[in-house]
C-alpha positions as CSV (number, residue, x, y, z in Angstrom):
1,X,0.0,0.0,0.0
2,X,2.5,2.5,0.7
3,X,4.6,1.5,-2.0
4,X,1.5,2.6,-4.2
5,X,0.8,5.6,-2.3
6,X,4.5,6.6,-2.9
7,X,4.0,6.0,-7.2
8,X,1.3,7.9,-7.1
9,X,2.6,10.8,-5.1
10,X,5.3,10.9,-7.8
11,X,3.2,11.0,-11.1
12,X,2.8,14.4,-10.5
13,X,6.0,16.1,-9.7
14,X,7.4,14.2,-12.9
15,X,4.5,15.4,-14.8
16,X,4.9,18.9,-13.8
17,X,8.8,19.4,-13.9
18,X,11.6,18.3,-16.6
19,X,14.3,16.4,-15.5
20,X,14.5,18.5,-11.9
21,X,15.4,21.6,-13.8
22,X,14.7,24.7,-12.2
23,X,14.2,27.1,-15.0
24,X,10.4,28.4,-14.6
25,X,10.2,26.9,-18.5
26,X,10.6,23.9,-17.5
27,X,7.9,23.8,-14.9
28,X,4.3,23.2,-16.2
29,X,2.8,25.3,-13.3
30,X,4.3,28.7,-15.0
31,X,4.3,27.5,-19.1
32,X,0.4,27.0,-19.1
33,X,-0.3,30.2,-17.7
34,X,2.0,32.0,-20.5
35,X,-0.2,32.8,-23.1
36,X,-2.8,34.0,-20.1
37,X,-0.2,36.7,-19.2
38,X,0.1,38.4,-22.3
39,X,-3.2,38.4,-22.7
40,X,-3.7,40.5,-19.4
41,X,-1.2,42.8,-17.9
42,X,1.3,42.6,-20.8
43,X,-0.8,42.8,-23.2
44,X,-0.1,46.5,-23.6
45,X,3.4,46.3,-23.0
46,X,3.6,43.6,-26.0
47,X,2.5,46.1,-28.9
48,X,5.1,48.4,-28.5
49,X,7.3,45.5,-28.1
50,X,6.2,44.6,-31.6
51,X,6.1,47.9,-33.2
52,X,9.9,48.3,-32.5
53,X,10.7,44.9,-33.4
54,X,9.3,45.8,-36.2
55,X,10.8,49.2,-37.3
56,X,14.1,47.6,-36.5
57,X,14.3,44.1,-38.5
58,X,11.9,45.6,-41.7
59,X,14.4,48.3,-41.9
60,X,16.9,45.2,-43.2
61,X,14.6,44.5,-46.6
62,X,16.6,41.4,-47.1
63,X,15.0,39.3,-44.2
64,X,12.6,36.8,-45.7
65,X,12.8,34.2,-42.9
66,X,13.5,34.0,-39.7
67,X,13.9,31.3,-36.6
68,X,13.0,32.5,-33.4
69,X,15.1,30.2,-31.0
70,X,13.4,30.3,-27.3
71,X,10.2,30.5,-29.7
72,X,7.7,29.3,-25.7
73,X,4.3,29.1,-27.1
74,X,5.2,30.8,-30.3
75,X,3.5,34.2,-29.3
76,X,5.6,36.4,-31.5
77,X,6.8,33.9,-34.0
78,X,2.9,33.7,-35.1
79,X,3.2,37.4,-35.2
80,X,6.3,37.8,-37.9
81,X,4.1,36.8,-40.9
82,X,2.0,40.0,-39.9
83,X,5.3,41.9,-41.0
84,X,6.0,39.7,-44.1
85,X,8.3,37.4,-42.4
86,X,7.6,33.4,-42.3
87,X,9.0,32.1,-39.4
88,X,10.4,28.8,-37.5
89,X,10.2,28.2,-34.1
90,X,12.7,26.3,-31.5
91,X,12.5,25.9,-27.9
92,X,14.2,23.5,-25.4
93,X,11.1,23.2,-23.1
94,X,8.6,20.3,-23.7
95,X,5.9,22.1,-21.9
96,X,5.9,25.1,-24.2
97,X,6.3,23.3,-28.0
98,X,3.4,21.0,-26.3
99,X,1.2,24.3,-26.1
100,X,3.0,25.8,-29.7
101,X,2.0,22.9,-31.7
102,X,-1.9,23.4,-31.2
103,X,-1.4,27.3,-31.8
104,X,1.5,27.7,-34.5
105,X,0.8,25.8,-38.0
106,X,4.5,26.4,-39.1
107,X,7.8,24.3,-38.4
108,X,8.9,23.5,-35.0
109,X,12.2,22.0,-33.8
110,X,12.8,21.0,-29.6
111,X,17.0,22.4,-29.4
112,X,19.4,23.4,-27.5
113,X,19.5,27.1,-28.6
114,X,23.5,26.3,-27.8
115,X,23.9,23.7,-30.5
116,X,21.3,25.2,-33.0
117,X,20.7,21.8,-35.2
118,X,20.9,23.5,-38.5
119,X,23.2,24.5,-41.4
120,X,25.0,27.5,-42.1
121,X,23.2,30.9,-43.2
122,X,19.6,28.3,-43.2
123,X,17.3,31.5,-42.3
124,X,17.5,35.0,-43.4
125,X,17.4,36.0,-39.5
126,X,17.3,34.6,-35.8
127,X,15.4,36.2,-33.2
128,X,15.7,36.0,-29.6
129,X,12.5,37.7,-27.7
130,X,12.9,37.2,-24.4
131,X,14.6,34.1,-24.2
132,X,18.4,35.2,-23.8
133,X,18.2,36.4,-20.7
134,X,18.3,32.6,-19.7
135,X,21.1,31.2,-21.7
136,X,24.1,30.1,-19.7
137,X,26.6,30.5,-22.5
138,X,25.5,33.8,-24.1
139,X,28.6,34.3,-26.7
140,X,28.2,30.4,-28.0
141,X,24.5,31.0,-28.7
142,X,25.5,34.5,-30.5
143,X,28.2,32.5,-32.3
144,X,25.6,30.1,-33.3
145,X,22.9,32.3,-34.6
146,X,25.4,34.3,-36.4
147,X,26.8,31.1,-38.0
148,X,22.7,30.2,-38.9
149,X,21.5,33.7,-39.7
150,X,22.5,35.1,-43.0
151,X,21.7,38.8,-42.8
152,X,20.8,39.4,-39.2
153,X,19.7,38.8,-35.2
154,X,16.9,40.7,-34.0
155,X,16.5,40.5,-29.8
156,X,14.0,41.9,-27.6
157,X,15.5,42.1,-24.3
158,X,14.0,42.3,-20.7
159,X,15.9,45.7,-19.7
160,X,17.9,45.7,-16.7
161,X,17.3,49.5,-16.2
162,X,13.6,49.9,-15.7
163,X,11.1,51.7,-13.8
164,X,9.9,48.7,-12.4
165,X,13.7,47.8,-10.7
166,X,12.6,47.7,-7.0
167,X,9.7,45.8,-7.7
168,X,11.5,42.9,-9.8
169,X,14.0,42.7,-7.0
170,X,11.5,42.6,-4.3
171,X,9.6,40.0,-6.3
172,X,12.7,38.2,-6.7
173,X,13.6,38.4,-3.3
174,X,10.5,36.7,-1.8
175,X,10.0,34.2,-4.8
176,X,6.9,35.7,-6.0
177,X,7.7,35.8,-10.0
178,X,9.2,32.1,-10.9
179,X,10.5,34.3,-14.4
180,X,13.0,36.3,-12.7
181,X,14.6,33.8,-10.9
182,X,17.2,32.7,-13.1
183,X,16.9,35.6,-15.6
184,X,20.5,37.9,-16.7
185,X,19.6,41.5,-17.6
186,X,21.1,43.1,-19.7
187,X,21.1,47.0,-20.8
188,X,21.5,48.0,-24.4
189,X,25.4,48.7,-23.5
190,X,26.5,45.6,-21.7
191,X,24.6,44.0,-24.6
192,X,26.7,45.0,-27.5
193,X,29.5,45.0,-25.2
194,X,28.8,41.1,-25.5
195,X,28.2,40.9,-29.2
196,X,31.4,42.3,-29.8
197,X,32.8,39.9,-27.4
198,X,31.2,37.1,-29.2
199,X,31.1,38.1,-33.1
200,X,35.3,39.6,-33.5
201,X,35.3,38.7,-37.1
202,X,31.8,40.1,-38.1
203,X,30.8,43.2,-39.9
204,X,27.7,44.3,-38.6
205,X,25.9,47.2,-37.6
206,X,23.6,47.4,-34.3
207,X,20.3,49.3,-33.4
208,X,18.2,49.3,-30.7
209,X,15.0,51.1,-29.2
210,X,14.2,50.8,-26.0
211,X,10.1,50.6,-24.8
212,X,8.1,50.0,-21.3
213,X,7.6,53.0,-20.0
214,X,4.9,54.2,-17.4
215,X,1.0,54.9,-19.4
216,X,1.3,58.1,-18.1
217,X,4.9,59.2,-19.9
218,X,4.4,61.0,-23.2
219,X,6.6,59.2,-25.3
220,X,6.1,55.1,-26.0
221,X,9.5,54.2,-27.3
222,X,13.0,56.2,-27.4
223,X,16.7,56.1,-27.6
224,X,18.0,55.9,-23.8
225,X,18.4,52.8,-22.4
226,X,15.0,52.5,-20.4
227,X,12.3,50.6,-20.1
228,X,11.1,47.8,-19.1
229,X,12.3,46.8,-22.7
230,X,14.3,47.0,-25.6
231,X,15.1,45.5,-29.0
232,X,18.3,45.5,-30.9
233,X,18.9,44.0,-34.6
234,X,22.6,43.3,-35.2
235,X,22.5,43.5,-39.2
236,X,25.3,41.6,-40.9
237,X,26.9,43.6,-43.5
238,X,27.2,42.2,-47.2
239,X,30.7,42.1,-47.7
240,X,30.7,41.0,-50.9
241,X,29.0,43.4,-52.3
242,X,30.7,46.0,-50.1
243,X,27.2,47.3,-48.5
Protein backbone atom coordinates (compact mmCIF):
# COMPACT_ATOMS: atom_id res chain seq x y z
CA UNK A 1 0.00 0.00 0.00
CA UNK A 2 2.53 2.53 0.73
CA UNK A 3 4.57 1.52 -2.03
CA UNK A 4 1.53 2.64 -4.19
CA UNK A 5 0.82 5.56 -2.27
CA UNK A 6 4.47 6.62 -2.88
CA UNK A 7 4.03 5.99 -7.20
CA UNK A 8 1.32 7.90 -7.09
CA UNK A 9 2.64 10.77 -5.08
CA UNK A 10 5.31 10.85 -7.82
CA UNK A 11 3.22 11.03 -11.11
CA UNK A 12 2.84 14.41 -10.46
CA UNK A 13 5.98 16.07 -9.66
CA UNK A 14 7.44 14.17 -12.87
CA UNK A 15 4.55 15.39 -14.82
CA UNK A 16 4.92 18.94 -13.84
CA UNK A 17 8.80 19.40 -13.89
CA UNK A 18 11.61 18.34 -16.57
CA UNK A 19 14.30 16.45 -15.46
CA UNK A 20 14.45 18.47 -11.91
CA UNK A 21 15.42 21.61 -13.84
CA UNK A 22 14.65 24.68 -12.16
CA UNK A 23 14.21 27.11 -15.02
CA UNK A 24 10.40 28.37 -14.57
CA UNK A 25 10.24 26.90 -18.55
CA UNK A 26 10.61 23.88 -17.50
CA UNK A 27 7.94 23.79 -14.90
CA UNK A 28 4.27 23.21 -16.20
CA UNK A 29 2.77 25.28 -13.27
CA UNK A 30 4.25 28.67 -15.04
CA UNK A 31 4.27 27.49 -19.15
CA UNK A 32 0.42 27.02 -19.08
CA UNK A 33 -0.33 30.22 -17.75
CA UNK A 34 2.00 31.98 -20.47
CA UNK A 35 -0.18 32.85 -23.14
CA UNK A 36 -2.76 34.03 -20.05
CA UNK A 37 -0.15 36.74 -19.25
CA UNK A 38 0.11 38.39 -22.33
CA UNK A 39 -3.24 38.44 -22.75
CA UNK A 40 -3.68 40.49 -19.36
CA UNK A 41 -1.22 42.76 -17.91
CA UNK A 42 1.28 42.61 -20.77
CA UNK A 43 -0.78 42.83 -23.25
CA UNK A 44 -0.08 46.53 -23.58
CA UNK A 45 3.40 46.30 -22.99
CA UNK A 46 3.61 43.56 -25.99
CA UNK A 47 2.49 46.06 -28.95
CA UNK A 48 5.12 48.38 -28.49
CA UNK A 49 7.26 45.55 -28.12
CA UNK A 50 6.21 44.56 -31.61
CA UNK A 51 6.12 47.85 -33.19
CA UNK A 52 9.93 48.34 -32.46
CA UNK A 53 10.72 44.86 -33.38
CA UNK A 54 9.33 45.77 -36.24
CA UNK A 55 10.80 49.23 -37.34
CA UNK A 56 14.08 47.58 -36.47
CA UNK A 57 14.27 44.12 -38.53
CA UNK A 58 11.91 45.63 -41.70
CA UNK A 59 14.37 48.27 -41.95
CA UNK A 60 16.89 45.21 -43.18
CA UNK A 61 14.60 44.53 -46.57
CA UNK A 62 16.59 41.40 -47.10
CA UNK A 63 15.01 39.30 -44.24
CA UNK A 64 12.56 36.83 -45.72
CA UNK A 65 12.79 34.19 -42.91
CA UNK A 66 13.46 34.04 -39.75
CA UNK A 67 13.94 31.26 -36.58
CA UNK A 68 12.98 32.52 -33.41
CA UNK A 69 15.07 30.21 -31.00
CA UNK A 70 13.36 30.28 -27.25
CA UNK A 71 10.18 30.52 -29.68
CA UNK A 72 7.73 29.35 -25.73
CA UNK A 73 4.27 29.09 -27.09
CA UNK A 74 5.18 30.84 -30.32
CA UNK A 75 3.54 34.22 -29.34
CA UNK A 76 5.63 36.37 -31.45
CA UNK A 77 6.78 33.88 -33.96
CA UNK A 78 2.91 33.67 -35.10
CA UNK A 79 3.17 37.40 -35.24
CA UNK A 80 6.29 37.77 -37.87
CA UNK A 81 4.09 36.84 -40.91
CA UNK A 82 1.99 40.01 -39.92
CA UNK A 83 5.26 41.87 -41.01
CA UNK A 84 5.95 39.74 -44.11
CA UNK A 85 8.29 37.37 -42.41
CA UNK A 86 7.60 33.36 -42.28
CA UNK A 87 9.01 32.08 -39.40
CA UNK A 88 10.36 28.76 -37.46
CA UNK A 89 10.19 28.16 -34.06
CA UNK A 90 12.67 26.34 -31.53
CA UNK A 91 12.53 25.86 -27.91
CA UNK A 92 14.15 23.48 -25.37
CA UNK A 93 11.12 23.20 -23.05
CA UNK A 94 8.63 20.30 -23.72
CA UNK A 95 5.93 22.09 -21.93
CA UNK A 96 5.94 25.07 -24.23
CA UNK A 97 6.28 23.35 -27.96
CA UNK A 98 3.44 21.05 -26.35
CA UNK A 99 1.19 24.33 -26.09
CA UNK A 100 3.01 25.80 -29.75
CA UNK A 101 2.03 22.93 -31.69
CA UNK A 102 -1.93 23.39 -31.17
CA UNK A 103 -1.36 27.27 -31.80
CA UNK A 104 1.45 27.71 -34.46
CA UNK A 105 0.80 25.79 -37.98
CA UNK A 106 4.49 26.39 -39.07
CA UNK A 107 7.77 24.30 -38.40
CA UNK A 108 8.91 23.54 -35.04
CA UNK A 109 12.16 21.98 -33.75
CA UNK A 110 12.79 21.04 -29.62
CA UNK A 111 17.02 22.37 -29.45
CA UNK A 112 19.38 23.43 -27.53
CA UNK A 113 19.48 27.13 -28.56
CA UNK A 114 23.50 26.35 -27.83
CA UNK A 115 23.94 23.73 -30.49
CA UNK A 116 21.26 25.21 -32.95
CA UNK A 117 20.65 21.78 -35.16
CA UNK A 118 20.94 23.49 -38.53
CA UNK A 119 23.24 24.53 -41.39
CA UNK A 120 25.05 27.48 -42.07
CA UNK A 121 23.16 30.87 -43.24
CA UNK A 122 19.60 28.31 -43.24
CA UNK A 123 17.34 31.50 -42.28
CA UNK A 124 17.55 35.04 -43.40
CA UNK A 125 17.41 35.98 -39.52
CA UNK A 126 17.34 34.60 -35.79
CA UNK A 127 15.41 36.17 -33.15
CA UNK A 128 15.69 35.97 -29.63
CA UNK A 129 12.45 37.67 -27.73
CA UNK A 130 12.91 37.15 -24.39
CA UNK A 131 14.59 34.07 -24.15
CA UNK A 132 18.42 35.23 -23.77
CA UNK A 133 18.25 36.41 -20.68
CA UNK A 134 18.26 32.64 -19.66
CA UNK A 135 21.11 31.22 -21.66
CA UNK A 136 24.14 30.07 -19.71
CA UNK A 137 26.63 30.55 -22.47
CA UNK A 138 25.55 33.78 -24.09
CA UNK A 139 28.63 34.30 -26.71
CA UNK A 140 28.17 30.38 -27.99
CA UNK A 141 24.45 31.04 -28.72
CA UNK A 142 25.55 34.50 -30.52
CA UNK A 143 28.23 32.54 -32.25
CA UNK A 144 25.55 30.14 -33.35
CA UNK A 145 22.86 32.27 -34.55
CA UNK A 146 25.44 34.35 -36.42
CA UNK A 147 26.76 31.10 -37.97
CA UNK A 148 22.71 30.20 -38.92
CA UNK A 149 21.54 33.74 -39.71
CA UNK A 150 22.55 35.08 -43.02
CA UNK A 151 21.74 38.77 -42.75
CA UNK A 152 20.77 39.40 -39.18
CA UNK A 153 19.72 38.77 -35.18
CA UNK A 154 16.92 40.67 -34.04
CA UNK A 155 16.54 40.54 -29.82
CA UNK A 156 14.02 41.92 -27.62
CA UNK A 157 15.49 42.07 -24.28
CA UNK A 158 14.03 42.26 -20.66
CA UNK A 159 15.92 45.65 -19.71
CA UNK A 160 17.94 45.68 -16.66
CA UNK A 161 17.32 49.49 -16.23
CA UNK A 162 13.60 49.92 -15.74
CA UNK A 163 11.12 51.71 -13.84
CA UNK A 164 9.87 48.70 -12.39
CA UNK A 165 13.65 47.82 -10.72
CA UNK A 166 12.59 47.69 -7.05
CA UNK A 167 9.68 45.76 -7.71
CA UNK A 168 11.52 42.87 -9.75
CA UNK A 169 14.04 42.73 -6.96
CA UNK A 170 11.47 42.58 -4.27
CA UNK A 171 9.63 39.99 -6.35
CA UNK A 172 12.74 38.17 -6.73
CA UNK A 173 13.65 38.40 -3.29
CA UNK A 174 10.47 36.71 -1.80
CA UNK A 175 10.01 34.23 -4.83
CA UNK A 176 6.95 35.72 -5.95
CA UNK A 177 7.73 35.80 -9.96
CA UNK A 178 9.16 32.12 -10.87
CA UNK A 179 10.51 34.27 -14.38
CA UNK A 180 13.05 36.31 -12.69
CA UNK A 181 14.61 33.84 -10.92
CA UNK A 182 17.20 32.65 -13.13
CA UNK A 183 16.94 35.65 -15.63
CA UNK A 184 20.46 37.95 -16.74
CA UNK A 185 19.61 41.47 -17.61
CA UNK A 186 21.13 43.13 -19.71
CA UNK A 187 21.13 47.04 -20.82
CA UNK A 188 21.48 48.04 -24.41
CA UNK A 189 25.44 48.74 -23.46
CA UNK A 190 26.53 45.65 -21.74
CA UNK A 191 24.63 44.01 -24.63
CA UNK A 192 26.66 44.97 -27.46
CA UNK A 193 29.54 45.00 -25.16
CA UNK A 194 28.85 41.08 -25.53
CA UNK A 195 28.24 40.88 -29.16
CA UNK A 196 31.35 42.31 -29.83
CA UNK A 197 32.82 39.90 -27.37
CA UNK A 198 31.23 37.07 -29.20
CA UNK A 199 31.14 38.10 -33.13
CA UNK A 200 35.30 39.59 -33.46
CA UNK A 201 35.31 38.66 -37.11
CA UNK A 202 31.84 40.10 -38.12
CA UNK A 203 30.75 43.18 -39.94
CA UNK A 204 27.70 44.29 -38.56
CA UNK A 205 25.92 47.22 -37.64
CA UNK A 206 23.64 47.36 -34.34
CA UNK A 207 20.28 49.30 -33.43
CA UNK A 208 18.20 49.32 -30.68
CA UNK A 209 15.03 51.08 -29.18
CA UNK A 210 14.22 50.79 -26.05
CA UNK A 211 10.05 50.62 -24.84
CA UNK A 212 8.11 50.02 -21.25
CA UNK A 213 7.64 53.05 -19.98
CA UNK A 214 4.89 54.22 -17.37
CA UNK A 215 1.05 54.86 -19.44
CA UNK A 216 1.30 58.14 -18.14
CA UNK A 217 4.90 59.16 -19.92
CA UNK A 218 4.45 61.02 -23.15
CA UNK A 219 6.59 59.25 -25.32
CA UNK A 220 6.10 55.11 -26.04
CA UNK A 221 9.52 54.18 -27.32
CA UNK A 222 13.04 56.22 -27.36
CA UNK A 223 16.75 56.09 -27.62
CA UNK A 224 18.03 55.92 -23.84
CA UNK A 225 18.39 52.78 -22.38
CA UNK A 226 14.98 52.45 -20.38
CA UNK A 227 12.30 50.58 -20.08
CA UNK A 228 11.12 47.83 -19.13
CA UNK A 229 12.27 46.80 -22.75
CA UNK A 230 14.34 46.97 -25.57
CA UNK A 231 15.15 45.53 -29.02
CA UNK A 232 18.25 45.46 -30.90
CA UNK A 233 18.89 44.04 -34.63
CA UNK A 234 22.56 43.31 -35.21
CA UNK A 235 22.52 43.47 -39.19
CA UNK A 236 25.32 41.62 -40.93
CA UNK A 237 26.94 43.58 -43.47
CA UNK A 238 27.21 42.17 -47.20
CA UNK A 239 30.69 42.15 -47.68
CA UNK A 240 30.68 40.96 -50.87
CA UNK A 241 29.00 43.36 -52.32
CA UNK A 242 30.70 46.03 -50.11
CA UNK A 243 27.19 47.31 -48.51
Amino acid sequence: MEIQKTQHQLVPADLNSWKGRKEWFFNRKFTHHYEAYYEGPYKRLEVWEKKILSDLITADKRVKTLLEFGCGTTRFTRWWKDIGIEATGGDISPFMLAQALHLFDGDLVMADSHYLPFKDKTFDAVAFIATFEYYKDPIQVLREAARVAKYGIIMGMMNKITPKFIRRRVQQFIGKNQYYNTARFYTPQKLIQLIHQALPDKAYTIEWKATGLPQWFPVQEWHLPIGDFFGLYIQFKDVENGK
